[in-house]
N, CA, C and O atoms as a GROMACS GRO file, in nm:
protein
  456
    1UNK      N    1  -2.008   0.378   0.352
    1UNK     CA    2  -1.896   0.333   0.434
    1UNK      C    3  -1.765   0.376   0.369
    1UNK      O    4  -1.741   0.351   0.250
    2UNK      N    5  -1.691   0.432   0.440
    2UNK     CA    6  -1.562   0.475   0.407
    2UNK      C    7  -1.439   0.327   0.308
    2UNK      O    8  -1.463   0.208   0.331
    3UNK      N    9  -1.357   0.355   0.237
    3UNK     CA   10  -1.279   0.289   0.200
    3UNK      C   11  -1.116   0.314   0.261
    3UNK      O   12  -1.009   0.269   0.220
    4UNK      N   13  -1.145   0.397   0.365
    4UNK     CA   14  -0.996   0.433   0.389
    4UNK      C   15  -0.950   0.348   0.481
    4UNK      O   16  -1.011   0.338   0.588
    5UNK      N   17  -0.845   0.280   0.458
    5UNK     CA   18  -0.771   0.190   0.538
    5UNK      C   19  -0.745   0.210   0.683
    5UNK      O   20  -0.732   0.120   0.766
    6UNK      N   21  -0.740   0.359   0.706
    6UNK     CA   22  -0.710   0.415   0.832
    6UNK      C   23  -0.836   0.371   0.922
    6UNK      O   24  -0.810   0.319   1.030
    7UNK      N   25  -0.939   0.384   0.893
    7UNK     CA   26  -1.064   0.349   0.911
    7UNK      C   27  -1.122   0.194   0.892
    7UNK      O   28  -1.143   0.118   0.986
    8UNK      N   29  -1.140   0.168   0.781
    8UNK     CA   30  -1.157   0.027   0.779
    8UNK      C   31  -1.076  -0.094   0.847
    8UNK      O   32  -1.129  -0.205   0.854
    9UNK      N   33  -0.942  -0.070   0.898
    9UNK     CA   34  -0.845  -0.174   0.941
    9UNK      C   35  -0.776  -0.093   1.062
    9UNK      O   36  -0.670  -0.150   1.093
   10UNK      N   37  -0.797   0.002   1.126
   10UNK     CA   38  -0.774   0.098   1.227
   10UNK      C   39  -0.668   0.040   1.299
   10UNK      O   40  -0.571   0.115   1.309
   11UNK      N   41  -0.654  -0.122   1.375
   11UNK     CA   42  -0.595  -0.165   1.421
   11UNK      C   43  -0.424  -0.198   1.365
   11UNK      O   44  -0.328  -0.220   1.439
   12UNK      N   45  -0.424  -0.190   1.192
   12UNK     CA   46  -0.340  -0.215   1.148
   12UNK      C   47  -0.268  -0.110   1.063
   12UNK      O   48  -0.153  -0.123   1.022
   13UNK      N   49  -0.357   0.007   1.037
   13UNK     CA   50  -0.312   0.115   0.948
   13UNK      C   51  -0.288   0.269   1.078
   13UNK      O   52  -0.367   0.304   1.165
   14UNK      N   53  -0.187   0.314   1.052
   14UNK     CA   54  -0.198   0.424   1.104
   14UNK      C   55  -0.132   0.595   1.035
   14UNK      O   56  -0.049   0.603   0.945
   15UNK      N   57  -0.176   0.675   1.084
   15UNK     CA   58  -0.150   0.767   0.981
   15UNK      C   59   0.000   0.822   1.089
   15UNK      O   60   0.011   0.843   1.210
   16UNK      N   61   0.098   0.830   0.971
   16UNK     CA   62   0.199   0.871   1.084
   16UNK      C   63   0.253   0.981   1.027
   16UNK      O   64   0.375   0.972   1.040
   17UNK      N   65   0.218   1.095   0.963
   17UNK     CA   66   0.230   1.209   0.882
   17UNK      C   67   0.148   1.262   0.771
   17UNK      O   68   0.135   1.188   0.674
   18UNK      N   69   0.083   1.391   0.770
   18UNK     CA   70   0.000   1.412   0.709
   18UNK      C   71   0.011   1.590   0.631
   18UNK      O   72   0.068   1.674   0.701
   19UNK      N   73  -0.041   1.635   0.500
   19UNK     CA   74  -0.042   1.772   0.464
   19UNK      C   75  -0.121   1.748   0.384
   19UNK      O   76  -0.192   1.648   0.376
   20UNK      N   77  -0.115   1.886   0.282
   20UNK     CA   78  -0.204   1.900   0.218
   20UNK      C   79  -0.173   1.838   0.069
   20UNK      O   80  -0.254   1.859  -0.021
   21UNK      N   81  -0.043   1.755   0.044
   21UNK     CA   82  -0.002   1.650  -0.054
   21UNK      C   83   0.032   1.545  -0.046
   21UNK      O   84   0.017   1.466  -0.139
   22UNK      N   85   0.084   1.516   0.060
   22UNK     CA   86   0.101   1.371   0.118
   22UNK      C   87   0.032   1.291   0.262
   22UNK      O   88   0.034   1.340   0.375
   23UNK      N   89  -0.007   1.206   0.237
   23UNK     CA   90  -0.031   1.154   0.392
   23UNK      C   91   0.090   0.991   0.407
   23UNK      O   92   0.167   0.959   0.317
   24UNK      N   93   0.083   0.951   0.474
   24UNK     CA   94   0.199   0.914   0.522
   24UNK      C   95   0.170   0.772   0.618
   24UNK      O   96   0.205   0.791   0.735
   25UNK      N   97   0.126   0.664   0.599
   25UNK     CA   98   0.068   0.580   0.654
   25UNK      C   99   0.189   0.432   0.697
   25UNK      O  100   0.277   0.376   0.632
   26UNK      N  101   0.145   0.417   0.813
   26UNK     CA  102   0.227   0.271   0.863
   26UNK      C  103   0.120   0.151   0.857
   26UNK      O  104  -0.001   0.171   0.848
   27UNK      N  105   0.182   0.021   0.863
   27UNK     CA  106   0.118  -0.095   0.850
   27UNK      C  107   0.181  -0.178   0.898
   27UNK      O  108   0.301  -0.198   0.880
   28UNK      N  109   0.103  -0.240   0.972
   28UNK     CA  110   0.181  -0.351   1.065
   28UNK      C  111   0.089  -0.470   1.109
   28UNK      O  112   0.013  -0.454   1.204
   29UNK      N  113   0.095  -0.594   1.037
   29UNK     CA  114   0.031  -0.712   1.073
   29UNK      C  115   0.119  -0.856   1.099
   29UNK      O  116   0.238  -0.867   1.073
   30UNK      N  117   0.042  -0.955   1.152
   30UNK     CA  118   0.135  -1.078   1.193
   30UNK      C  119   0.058  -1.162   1.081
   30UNK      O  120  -0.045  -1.148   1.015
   31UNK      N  121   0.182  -1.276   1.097
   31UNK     CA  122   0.097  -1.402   1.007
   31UNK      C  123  -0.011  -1.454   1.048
   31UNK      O  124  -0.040  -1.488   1.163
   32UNK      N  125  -0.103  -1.464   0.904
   32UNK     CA  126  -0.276  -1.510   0.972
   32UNK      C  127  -0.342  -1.383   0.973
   32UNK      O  128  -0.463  -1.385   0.996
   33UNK      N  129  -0.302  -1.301   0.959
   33UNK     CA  130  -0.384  -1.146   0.971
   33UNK      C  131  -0.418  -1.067   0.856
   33UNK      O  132  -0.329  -1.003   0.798
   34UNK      N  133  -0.573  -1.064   0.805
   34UNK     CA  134  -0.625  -1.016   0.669
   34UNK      C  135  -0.652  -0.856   0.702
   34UNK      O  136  -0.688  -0.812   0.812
   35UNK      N  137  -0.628  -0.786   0.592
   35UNK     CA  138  -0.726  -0.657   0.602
   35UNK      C  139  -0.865  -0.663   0.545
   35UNK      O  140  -0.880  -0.751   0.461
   36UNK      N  141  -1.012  -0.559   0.583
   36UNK     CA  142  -1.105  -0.559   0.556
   36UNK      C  143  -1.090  -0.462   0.432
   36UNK      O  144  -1.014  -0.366   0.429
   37UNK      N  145  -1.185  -0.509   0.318
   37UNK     CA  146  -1.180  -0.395   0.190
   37UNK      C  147  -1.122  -0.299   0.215
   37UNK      O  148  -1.163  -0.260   0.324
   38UNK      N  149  -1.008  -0.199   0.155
   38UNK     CA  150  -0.984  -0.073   0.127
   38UNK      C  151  -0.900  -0.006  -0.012
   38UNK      O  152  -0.863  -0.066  -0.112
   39UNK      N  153  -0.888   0.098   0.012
   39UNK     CA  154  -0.820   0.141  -0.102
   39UNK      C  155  -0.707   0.223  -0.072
   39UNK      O  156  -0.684   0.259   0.043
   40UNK      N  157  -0.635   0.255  -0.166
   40UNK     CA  158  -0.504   0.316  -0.204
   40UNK      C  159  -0.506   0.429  -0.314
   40UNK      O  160  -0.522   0.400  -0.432
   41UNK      N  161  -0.488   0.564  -0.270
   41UNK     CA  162  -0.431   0.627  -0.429
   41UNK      C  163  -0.316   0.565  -0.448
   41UNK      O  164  -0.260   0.467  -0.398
   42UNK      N  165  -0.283   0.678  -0.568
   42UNK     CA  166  -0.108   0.630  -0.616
   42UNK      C  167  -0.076   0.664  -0.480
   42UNK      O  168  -0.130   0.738  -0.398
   43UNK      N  169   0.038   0.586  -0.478
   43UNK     CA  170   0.132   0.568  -0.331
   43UNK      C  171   0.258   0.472  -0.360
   43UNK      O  172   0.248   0.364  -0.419
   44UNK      N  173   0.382   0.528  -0.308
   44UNK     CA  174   0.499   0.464  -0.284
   44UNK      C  175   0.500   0.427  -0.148
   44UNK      O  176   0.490   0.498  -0.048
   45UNK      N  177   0.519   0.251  -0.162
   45UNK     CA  178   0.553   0.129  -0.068
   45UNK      C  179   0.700   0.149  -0.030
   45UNK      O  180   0.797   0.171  -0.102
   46UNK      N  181   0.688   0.133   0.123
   46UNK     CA  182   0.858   0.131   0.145
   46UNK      C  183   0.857   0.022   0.259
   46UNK      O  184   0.811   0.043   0.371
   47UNK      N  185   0.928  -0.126   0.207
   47UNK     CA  186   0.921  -0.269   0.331
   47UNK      C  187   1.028  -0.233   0.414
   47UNK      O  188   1.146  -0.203   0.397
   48UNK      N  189   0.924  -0.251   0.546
   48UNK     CA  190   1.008  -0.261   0.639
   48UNK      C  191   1.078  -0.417   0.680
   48UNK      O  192   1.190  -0.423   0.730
   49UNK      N  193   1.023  -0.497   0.661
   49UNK     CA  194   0.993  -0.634   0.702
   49UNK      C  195   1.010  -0.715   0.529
   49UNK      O  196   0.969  -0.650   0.433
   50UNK      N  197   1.057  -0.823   0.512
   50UNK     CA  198   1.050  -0.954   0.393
   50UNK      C  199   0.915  -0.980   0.430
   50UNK      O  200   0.905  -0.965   0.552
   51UNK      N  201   0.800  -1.015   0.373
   51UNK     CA  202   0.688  -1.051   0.379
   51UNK      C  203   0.612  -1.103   0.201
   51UNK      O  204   0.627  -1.049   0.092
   52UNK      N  205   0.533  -1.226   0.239
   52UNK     CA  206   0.433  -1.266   0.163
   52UNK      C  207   0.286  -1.248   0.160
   52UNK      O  208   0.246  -1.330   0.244
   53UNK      N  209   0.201  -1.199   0.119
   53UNK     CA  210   0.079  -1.120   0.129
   53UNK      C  211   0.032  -1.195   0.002
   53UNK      O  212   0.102  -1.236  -0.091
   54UNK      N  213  -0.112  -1.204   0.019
   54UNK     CA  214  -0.209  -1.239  -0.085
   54UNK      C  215  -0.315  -1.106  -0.069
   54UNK      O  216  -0.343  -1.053   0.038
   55UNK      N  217  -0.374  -1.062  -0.219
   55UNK     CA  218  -0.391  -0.922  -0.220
   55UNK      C  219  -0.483  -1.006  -0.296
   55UNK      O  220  -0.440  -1.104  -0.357
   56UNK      N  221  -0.650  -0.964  -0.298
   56UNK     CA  222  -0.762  -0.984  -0.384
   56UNK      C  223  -0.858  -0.871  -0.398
   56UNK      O  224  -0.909  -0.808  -0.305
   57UNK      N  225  -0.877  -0.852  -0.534
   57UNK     CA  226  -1.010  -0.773  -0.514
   57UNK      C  227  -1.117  -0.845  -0.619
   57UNK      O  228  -1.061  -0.902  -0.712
   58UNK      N  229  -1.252  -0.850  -0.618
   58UNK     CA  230  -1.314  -0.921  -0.647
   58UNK      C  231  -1.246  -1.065  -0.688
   58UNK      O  232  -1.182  -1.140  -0.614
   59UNK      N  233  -1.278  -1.082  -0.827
   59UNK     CA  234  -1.236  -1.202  -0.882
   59UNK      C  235  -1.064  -1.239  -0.890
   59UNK      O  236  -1.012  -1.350  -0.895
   60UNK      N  237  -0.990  -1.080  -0.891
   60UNK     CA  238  -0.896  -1.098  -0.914
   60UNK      C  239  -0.794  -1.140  -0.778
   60UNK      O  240  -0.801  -1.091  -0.665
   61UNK      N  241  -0.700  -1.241  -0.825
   61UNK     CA  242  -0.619  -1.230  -0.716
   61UNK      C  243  -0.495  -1.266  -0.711
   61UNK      O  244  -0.472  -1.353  -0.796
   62UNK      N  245  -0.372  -1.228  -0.626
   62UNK     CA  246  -0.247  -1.198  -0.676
   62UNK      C  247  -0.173  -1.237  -0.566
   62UNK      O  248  -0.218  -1.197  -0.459
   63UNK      N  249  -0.029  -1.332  -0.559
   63UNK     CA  250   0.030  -1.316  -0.396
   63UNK      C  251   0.157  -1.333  -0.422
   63UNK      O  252   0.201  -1.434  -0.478
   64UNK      N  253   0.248  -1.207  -0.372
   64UNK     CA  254   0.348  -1.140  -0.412
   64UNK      C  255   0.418  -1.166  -0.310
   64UNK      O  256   0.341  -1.210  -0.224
   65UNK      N  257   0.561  -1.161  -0.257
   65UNK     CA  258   0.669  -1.144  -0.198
   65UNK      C  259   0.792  -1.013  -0.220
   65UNK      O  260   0.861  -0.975  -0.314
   66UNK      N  261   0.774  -0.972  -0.074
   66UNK     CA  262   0.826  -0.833  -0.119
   66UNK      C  263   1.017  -0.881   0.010
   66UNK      O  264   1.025  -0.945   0.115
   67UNK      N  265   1.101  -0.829  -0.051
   67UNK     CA  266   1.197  -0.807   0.037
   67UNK      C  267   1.208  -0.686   0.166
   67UNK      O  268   1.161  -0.572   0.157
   68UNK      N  269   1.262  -0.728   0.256
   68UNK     CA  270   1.316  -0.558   0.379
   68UNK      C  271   1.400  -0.476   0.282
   68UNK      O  272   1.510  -0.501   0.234
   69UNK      N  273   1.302  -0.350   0.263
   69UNK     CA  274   1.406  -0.234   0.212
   69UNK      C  275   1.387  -0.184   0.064
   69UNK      O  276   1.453  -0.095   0.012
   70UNK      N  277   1.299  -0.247   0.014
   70UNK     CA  278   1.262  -0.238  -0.100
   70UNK      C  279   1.150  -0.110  -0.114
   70UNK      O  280   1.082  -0.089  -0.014
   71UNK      N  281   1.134  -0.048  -0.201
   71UNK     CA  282   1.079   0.082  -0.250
   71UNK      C  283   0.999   0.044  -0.380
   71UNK      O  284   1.059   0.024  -0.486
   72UNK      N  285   0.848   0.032  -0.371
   72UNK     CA  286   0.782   0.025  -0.480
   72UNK      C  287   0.662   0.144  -0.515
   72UNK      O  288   0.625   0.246  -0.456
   73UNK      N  289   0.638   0.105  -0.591
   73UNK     CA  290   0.516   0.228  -0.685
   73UNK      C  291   0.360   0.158  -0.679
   73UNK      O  292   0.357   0.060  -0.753
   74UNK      N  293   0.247   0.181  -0.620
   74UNK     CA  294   0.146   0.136  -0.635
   74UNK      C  295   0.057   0.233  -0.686
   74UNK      O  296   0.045   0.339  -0.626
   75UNK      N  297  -0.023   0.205  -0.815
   75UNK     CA  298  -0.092   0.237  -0.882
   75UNK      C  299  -0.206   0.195  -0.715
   75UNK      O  300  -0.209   0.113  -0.623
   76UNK      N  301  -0.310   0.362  -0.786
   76UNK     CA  302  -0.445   0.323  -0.696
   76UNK      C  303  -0.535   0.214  -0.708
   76UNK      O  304  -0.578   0.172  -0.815
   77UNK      N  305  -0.562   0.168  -0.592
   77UNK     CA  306  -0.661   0.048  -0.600
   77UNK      C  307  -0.711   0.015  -0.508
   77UNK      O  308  -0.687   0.078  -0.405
   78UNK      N  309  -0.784  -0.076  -0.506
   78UNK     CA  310  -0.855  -0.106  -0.406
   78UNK      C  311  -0.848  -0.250  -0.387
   78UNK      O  312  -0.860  -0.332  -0.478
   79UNK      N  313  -0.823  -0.283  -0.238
   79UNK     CA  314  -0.821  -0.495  -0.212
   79UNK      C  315  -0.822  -0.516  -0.095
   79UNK      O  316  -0.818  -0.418  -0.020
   80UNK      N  317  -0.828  -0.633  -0.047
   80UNK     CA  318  -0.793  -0.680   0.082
   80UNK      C  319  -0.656  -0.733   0.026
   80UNK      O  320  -0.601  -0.744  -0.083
   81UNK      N  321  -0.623  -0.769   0.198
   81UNK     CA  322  -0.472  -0.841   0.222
   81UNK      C  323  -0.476  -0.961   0.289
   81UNK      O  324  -0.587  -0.977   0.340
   82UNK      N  325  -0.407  -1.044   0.308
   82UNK     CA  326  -0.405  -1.171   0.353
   82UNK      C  327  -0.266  -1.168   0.407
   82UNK      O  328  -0.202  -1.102   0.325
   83UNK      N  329  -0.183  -1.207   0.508
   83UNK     CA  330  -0.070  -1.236   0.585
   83UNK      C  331  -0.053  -1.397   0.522
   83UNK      O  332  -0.093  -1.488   0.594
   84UNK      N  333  -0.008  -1.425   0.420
   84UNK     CA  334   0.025  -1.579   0.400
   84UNK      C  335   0.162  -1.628   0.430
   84UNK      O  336   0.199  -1.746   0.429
   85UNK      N  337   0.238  -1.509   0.461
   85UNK     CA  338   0.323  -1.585   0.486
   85UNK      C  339   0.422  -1.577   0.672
   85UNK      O  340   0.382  -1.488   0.746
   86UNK      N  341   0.534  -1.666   0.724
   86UNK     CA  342   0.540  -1.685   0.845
   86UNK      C  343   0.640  -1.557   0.909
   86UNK      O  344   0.721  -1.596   0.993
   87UNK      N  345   0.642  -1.394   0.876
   87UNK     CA  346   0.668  -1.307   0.911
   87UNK      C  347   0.551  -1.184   0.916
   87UNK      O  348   0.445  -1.182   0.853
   88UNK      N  349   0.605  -1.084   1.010
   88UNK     CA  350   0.491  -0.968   1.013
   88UNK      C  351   0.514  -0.867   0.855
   88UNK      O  352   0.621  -0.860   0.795
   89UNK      N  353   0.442  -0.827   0.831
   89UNK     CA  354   0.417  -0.694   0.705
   89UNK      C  355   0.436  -0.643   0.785
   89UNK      O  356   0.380  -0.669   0.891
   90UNK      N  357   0.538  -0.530   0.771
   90UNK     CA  358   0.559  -0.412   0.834
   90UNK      C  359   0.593  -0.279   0.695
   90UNK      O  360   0.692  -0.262   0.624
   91UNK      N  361   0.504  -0.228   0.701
   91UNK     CA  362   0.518  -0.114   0.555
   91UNK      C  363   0.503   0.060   0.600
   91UNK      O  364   0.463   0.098   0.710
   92UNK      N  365   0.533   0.121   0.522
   92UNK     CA  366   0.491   0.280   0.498
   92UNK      C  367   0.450   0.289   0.356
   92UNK      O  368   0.502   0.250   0.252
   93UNK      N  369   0.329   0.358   0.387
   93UNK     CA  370   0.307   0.361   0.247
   93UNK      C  371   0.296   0.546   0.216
   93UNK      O  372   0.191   0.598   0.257
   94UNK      N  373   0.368   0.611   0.168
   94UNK     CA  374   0.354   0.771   0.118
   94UNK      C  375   0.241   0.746   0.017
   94UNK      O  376   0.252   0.680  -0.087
   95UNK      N  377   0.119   0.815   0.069
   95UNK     CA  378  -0.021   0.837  -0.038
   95UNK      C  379   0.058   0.977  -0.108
   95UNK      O  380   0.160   1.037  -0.074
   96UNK      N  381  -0.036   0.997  -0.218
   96UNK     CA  382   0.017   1.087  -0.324
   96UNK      C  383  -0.196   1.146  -0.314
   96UNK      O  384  -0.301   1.081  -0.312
   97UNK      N  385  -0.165   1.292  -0.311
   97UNK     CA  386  -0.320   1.356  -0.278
   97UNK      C  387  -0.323   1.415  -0.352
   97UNK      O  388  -0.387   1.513  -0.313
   98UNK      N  389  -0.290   1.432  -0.464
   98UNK     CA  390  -0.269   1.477  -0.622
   98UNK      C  391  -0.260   1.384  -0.740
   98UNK      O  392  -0.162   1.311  -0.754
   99UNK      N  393  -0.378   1.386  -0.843
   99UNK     CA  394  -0.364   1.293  -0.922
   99UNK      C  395  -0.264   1.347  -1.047
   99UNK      O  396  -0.253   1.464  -1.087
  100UNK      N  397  -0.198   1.235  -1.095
  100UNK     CA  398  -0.107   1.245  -1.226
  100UNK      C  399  -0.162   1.392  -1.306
  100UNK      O  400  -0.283   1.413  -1.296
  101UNK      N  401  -0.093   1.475  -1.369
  101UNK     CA  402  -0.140   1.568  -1.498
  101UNK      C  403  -0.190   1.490  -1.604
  101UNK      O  404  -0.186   1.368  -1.591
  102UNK      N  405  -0.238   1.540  -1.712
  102UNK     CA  406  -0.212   1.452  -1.877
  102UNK      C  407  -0.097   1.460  -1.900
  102UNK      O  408  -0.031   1.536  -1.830
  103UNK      N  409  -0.033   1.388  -2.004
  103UNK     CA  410   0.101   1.411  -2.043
  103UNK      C  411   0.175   1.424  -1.947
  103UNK      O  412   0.273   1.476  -1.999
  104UNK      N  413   0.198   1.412  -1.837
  104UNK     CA  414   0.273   1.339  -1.697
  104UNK      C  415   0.422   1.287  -1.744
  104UNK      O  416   0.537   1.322  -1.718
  105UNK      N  417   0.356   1.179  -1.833
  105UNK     CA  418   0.462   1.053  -1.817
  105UNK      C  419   0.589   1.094  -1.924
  105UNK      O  420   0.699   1.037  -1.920
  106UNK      N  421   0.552   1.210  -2.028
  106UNK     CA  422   0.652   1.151  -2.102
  106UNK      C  423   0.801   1.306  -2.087
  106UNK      O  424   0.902   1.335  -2.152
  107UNK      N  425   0.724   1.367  -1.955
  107UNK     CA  426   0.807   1.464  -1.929
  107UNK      C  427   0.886   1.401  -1.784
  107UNK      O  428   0.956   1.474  -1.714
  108UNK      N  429   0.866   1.280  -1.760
  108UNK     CA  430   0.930   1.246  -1.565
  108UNK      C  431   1.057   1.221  -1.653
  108UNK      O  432   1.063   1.197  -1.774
  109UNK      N  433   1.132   1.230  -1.582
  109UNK     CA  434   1.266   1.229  -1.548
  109UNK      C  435   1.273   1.106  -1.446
  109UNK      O  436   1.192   1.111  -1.353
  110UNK      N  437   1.377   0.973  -1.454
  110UNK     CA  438   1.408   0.952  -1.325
  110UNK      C  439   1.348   0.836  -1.357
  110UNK      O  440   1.278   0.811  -1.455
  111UNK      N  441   1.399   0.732  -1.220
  111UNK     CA  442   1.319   0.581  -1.247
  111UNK      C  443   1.197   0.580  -1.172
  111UNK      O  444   1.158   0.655  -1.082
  112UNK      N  445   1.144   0.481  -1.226
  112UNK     CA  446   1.009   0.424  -1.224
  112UNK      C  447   0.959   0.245  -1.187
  112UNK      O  448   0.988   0.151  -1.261
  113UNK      N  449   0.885   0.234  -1.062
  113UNK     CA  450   0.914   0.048  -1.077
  113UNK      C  451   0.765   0.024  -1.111
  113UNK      O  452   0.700  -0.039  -1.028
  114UNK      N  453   0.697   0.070  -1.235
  114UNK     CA  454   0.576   0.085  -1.251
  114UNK      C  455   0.563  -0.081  -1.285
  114UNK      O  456   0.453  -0.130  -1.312
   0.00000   0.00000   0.00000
Protein backbone atom coordinates (compact mmCIF):
# COMPACT_ATOMS: atom_id res chain seq x y z
CA UNK A 1 0.00 0.00 0.00
CA UNK A 2 1.23 3.28 -1.00
CA UNK A 3 2.29 5.96 1.73
CA UNK A 4 1.63 8.91 -0.39
CA UNK A 5 -0.71 11.33 1.00
CA UNK A 6 -2.04 12.14 -2.41
CA UNK A 7 -3.33 8.68 -2.33
CA UNK A 8 -3.91 7.71 1.09
CA UNK A 9 -6.07 10.99 2.08
CA UNK A 10 -7.09 11.88 -1.69
CA UNK A 11 -9.94 13.88 -0.36
CA UNK A 12 -7.64 16.20 1.51
CA UNK A 13 -4.23 16.25 -0.30
CA UNK A 14 -3.91 17.46 -3.73
CA UNK A 15 -1.07 17.78 -6.04
CA UNK A 16 -1.15 21.32 -7.37
CA UNK A 17 2.33 21.40 -9.25
CA UNK A 18 4.65 18.93 -10.19
CA UNK A 19 8.55 18.24 -12.04
CA UNK A 20 11.18 16.40 -11.94
CA UNK A 21 12.41 18.24 -8.36
CA UNK A 22 9.60 19.45 -6.80
CA UNK A 23 6.04 18.40 -6.36
CA UNK A 24 3.89 20.85 -4.89
CA UNK A 25 0.96 19.71 -2.72
CA UNK A 26 -2.28 21.53 -1.08
CA UNK A 27 -4.11 20.49 2.12
CA UNK A 28 -7.20 21.35 3.25
CA UNK A 29 -9.22 19.92 6.27
CA UNK A 30 -12.02 21.12 8.85
CA UNK A 31 -12.10 20.65 12.57
CA UNK A 32 -12.66 16.92 13.58
CA UNK A 33 -10.88 15.78 10.43
CA UNK A 34 -7.83 13.11 10.78
CA UNK A 35 -5.51 11.97 7.99
CA UNK A 36 -4.94 8.14 7.28
CA UNK A 37 -1.02 7.07 7.70
CA UNK A 38 1.31 8.91 5.30
CA UNK A 39 4.49 10.31 4.66
CA UNK A 40 6.52 13.35 3.76
CA UNK A 41 10.08 13.83 2.24
CA UNK A 42 11.96 16.89 3.25
CA UNK A 43 9.40 19.53 2.40
CA UNK A 44 8.76 23.25 3.16
CA UNK A 45 5.26 24.02 4.96
CA UNK A 46 3.68 27.24 3.95
CA UNK A 47 0.11 28.09 6.47
CA UNK A 48 -2.42 29.22 4.86
CA UNK A 49 -4.87 29.18 7.74
CA UNK A 50 -3.79 29.55 12.09
CA UNK A 51 -4.46 25.95 12.89
CA UNK A 52 -3.91 23.27 15.77
CA UNK A 53 -3.16 19.69 14.60
CA UNK A 54 -2.16 16.66 16.63
CA UNK A 55 0.46 14.68 14.53
CA UNK A 56 1.26 10.86 15.80
CA UNK A 57 3.24 8.24 14.57
CA UNK A 58 3.38 5.12 16.44
CA UNK A 59 4.04 5.76 20.08
CA UNK A 60 5.11 9.11 19.44
CA UNK A 61 2.97 12.05 19.64
CA UNK A 62 3.09 15.79 19.26
CA UNK A 63 0.31 18.80 18.94
CA UNK A 64 1.60 21.92 17.58
CA UNK A 65 0.00 25.30 16.61
CA UNK A 66 1.03 26.87 13.58
CA UNK A 67 0.13 30.69 12.66
CA UNK A 68 -1.45 32.12 8.81
CA UNK A 69 1.70 32.82 6.90
CA UNK A 70 4.24 31.13 8.48
CA UNK A 71 7.00 29.13 6.43
CA UNK A 72 8.44 25.98 8.01
CA UNK A 73 11.01 23.12 7.23
CA UNK A 74 9.83 19.50 7.67
CA UNK A 75 12.26 16.90 7.98
CA UNK A 76 10.82 13.52 6.20
CA UNK A 77 8.43 11.50 8.03
CA UNK A 78 5.82 9.75 8.32
CA UNK A 79 2.21 10.33 10.70
CA UNK A 80 -1.23 10.88 10.81
CA UNK A 81 -2.98 14.23 11.57
CA UNK A 82 -5.73 15.06 13.76
CA UNK A 83 -7.78 18.60 13.24
CA UNK A 84 -7.86 19.45 17.16
CA UNK A 85 -8.38 22.50 16.85
CA UNK A 86 -11.80 24.97 15.95
CA UNK A 87 -10.34 26.24 12.40
CA UNK A 88 -9.63 24.50 8.91
CA UNK A 89 -5.67 23.46 8.10
CA UNK A 90 -5.22 24.93 5.05
CA UNK A 91 -1.35 24.23 3.88
CA UNK A 92 1.12 23.85 0.77
CA UNK A 93 3.53 21.79 1.30
CA UNK A 94 6.76 22.08 -1.57
CA UNK A 95 8.13 18.20 -1.45
CA UNK A 96 11.88 18.30 -2.14
CA UNK A 97 12.58 14.93 -4.78
CA UNK A 98 16.19 15.13 -4.05
CA UNK A 99 17.75 13.97 -0.98
CA UNK A 100 20.32 16.28 1.05
CA UNK A 101 24.27 15.67 -0.37
CA UNK A 102 26.87 14.66 2.53
CA UNK A 103 28.34 17.65 3.82
CA UNK A 104 25.14 19.66 2.73
CA UNK A 105 24.87 21.49 5.85
CA UNK A 106 27.97 23.13 6.50
CA UNK A 107 28.20 24.77 2.97
CA UNK A 108 24.07 26.34 3.03
CA UNK A 109 24.11 29.70 3.19
CA UNK A 110 20.90 31.35 4.48
CA UNK A 111 18.28 30.59 7.25
CA UNK A 112 17.04 27.55 8.40
CA UNK A 113 13.79 26.80 10.87
CA UNK A 114 15.19 23.28 11.35
Amino acid sequence: MSNDPVETNPTLYRTVFENERVRVLEYLDHPGESTRPHAHPDSVMITLSSFDRRLVHGEQEVTVHLERGEARWLDAQEHSGHNVGDTDTHTFFIELKEPASQGEDAARLGPSAR
